[in-house]
N, C-alpha and C positions, 0 to 999 in steps of 0.2 A: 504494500500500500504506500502510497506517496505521502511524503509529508506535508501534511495540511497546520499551514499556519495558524489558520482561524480558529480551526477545531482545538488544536494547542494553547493557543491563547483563551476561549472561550473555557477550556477543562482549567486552567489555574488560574485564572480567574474566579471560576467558582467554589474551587478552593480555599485559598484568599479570603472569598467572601465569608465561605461557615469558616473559618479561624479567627475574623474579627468579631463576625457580627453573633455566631451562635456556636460559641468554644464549648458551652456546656454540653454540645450533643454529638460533640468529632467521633465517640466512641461509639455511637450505634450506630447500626449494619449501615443505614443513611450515608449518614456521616463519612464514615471508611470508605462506603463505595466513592464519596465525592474528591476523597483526601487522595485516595489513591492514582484518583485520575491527573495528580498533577505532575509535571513531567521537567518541568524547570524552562528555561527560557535557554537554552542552548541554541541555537540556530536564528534566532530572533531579534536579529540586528536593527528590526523595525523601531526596537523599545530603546534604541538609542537616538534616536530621533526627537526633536522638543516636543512635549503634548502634555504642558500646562494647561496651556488655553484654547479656545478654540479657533483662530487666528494660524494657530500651529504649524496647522496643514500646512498656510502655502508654502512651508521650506522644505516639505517630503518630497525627494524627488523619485521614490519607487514605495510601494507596496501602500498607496495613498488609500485604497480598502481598508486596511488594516487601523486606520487612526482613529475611529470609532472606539476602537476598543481597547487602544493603547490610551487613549482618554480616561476611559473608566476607570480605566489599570491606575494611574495616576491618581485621580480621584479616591478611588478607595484607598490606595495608601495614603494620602495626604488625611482624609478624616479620621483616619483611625492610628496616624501617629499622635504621639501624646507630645511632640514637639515640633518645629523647624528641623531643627538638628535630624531627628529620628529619621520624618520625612528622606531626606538628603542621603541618610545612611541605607535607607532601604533602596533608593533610586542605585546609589554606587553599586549597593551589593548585586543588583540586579544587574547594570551593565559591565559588572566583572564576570557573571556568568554566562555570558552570552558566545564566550568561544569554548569553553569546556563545559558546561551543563548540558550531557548527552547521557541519558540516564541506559542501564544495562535493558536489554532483551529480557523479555522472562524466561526462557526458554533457558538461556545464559547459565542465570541464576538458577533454577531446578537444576539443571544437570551439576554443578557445580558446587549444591547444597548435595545433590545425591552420594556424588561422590565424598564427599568428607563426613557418611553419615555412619560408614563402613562399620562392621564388630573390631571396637578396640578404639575406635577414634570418640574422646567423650570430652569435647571443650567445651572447662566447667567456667572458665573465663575467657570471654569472647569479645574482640577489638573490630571496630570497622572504623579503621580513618580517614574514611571519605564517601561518608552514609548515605546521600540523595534523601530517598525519603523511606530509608530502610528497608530497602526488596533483597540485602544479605542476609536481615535479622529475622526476616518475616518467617522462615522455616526451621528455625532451628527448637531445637527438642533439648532440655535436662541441663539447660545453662545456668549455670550458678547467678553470675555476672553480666551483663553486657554494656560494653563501654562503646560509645559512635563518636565520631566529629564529622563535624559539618558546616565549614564557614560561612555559605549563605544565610542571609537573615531571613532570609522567608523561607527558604527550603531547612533550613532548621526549627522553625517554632512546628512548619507540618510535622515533622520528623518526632517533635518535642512531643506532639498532641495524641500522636499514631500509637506511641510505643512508651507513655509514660512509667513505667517501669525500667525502663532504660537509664543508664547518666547519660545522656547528651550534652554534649558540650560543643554551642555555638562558636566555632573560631578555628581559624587551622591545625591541623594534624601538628606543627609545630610549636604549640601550646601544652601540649602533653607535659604533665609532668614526670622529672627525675624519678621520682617512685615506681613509676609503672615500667620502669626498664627490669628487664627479666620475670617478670607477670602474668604474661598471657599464656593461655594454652595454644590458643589460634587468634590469626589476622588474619581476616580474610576481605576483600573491598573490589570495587572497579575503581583502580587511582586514576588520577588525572594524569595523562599526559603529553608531553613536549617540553618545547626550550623555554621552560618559565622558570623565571628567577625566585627560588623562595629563601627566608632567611629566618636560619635557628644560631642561636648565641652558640651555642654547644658546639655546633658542628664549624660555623666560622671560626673557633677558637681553636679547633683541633688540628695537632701535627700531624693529623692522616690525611695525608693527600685524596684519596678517595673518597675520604667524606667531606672533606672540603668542598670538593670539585663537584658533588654533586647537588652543591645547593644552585651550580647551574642547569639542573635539568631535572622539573619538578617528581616524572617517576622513579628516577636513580637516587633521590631524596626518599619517598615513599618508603623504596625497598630496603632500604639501608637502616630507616628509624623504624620503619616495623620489626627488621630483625630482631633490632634493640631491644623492644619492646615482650621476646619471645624467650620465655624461661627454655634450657636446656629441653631438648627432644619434642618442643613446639612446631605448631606448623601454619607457615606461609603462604596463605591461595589467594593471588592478584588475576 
């Protein structure tokens, strides 16, 4: 099937909507079916486009369809921040995801959960450093623990609201603290990647050249601080 813009945009949008407007009822079947439909704004370079106002338009020069509902988009985040500032913060986080916010297949994720479900494999503490909106966590069985990061601010309160037994922790994977080095039984995630520059205090300070160097390229970061993160005979599924 083709990727339809509008259909994307129209699913988190209404997302969006039951997170601001009706948080009390994200939990039933309703609700979950709405949450789940959101998919993030990866491809969606529309939404970096002005649409304050309605005047907007005339500086779109492609996908001018689309501004209907990059309005609302707008709209609803601006009512429902409790600040300026907030407003602003939610627009950034939204147009920082617009080149990697490409959430996994499900098909992906099953075979992927099946495989790590194996006799003998039982992670009692389980990591996902770079959650979406939780389709690693959604199958997993007899977890003690589960820890997620997720630095979008909208893709993280979904995330928050989906699976509130979870720690979620809105911010990058490179927030993680010292404590949780050697801790997990399993990491397991779809990470981001390419040539993006991320920065951990930890790994800039160190005389290993290889973790140095891979705070130029955001998945050879990923693979490296998950390891960290993995007690002796742990296991790593990217």
């Amino acid at each position: 099937m083709a990727y339809n813009k509008r259909q994307h945009l129209a699913d988190n949008i209404a997302a969006l909507e039951w997170i601001f407007m009706r948080p009390e009822f994200c939990l039933t079947e309703e609700g979950r079916k709405v949450l789940n439909g959101y998919s993030g704004f990866g491809g969606l370079k529309c939404i970096l486009n002005p649409a304050e106002k309605d005047t907007d338009i005339e500086k779109w020069t492609a996908d001018k369809e689309l501004f209907p509902q990059v309005r609302l988009l707008h709209e609803l985040l601006r009512e429902y921040s409790k600040d300026g500032k907030e407003y602003k913060a939610y627009v950034q986080s939204l147009k920082s995801s617009v080149l990697t916010a490409f959430y996994t297949p499900e098909p992906v994720v099953t075979a992927m959960q099946e495989s790590l479900q194996l006799p003998g494999i039982r992670p009692g503490r389980f990591l996902d450093p770079s959650a979406g909106t939780g389709m690693f966590i959604s199958g997993l069985k007899d977890v003690s623990e589960v820890h997620c990061f997720e630095k979008d601010k909208l893709t993280g309160k979904i995330l928050s609201s989906l699976y509130p037994e979870s720690r979620v922790t809105i911010d990058g994977f490179q927030s993680i603290q010292p404590y949780y080095n050697n801790y997990f039984d399993m990491v397991s995630s779809n990470i981001p990647f390419g040539n993006t520059r991320v920065y951990d205090r930890d790994f800039d300070r160190s005389e290993d050249v290889v973790r140095k160097s891979s705070l130029a390229v955001v998945h050879n970061y990923f693979f490296l601080k998950g390891m960290d993160t993995l007690h002796e005979g742990g296991i790593l599924a990217y």
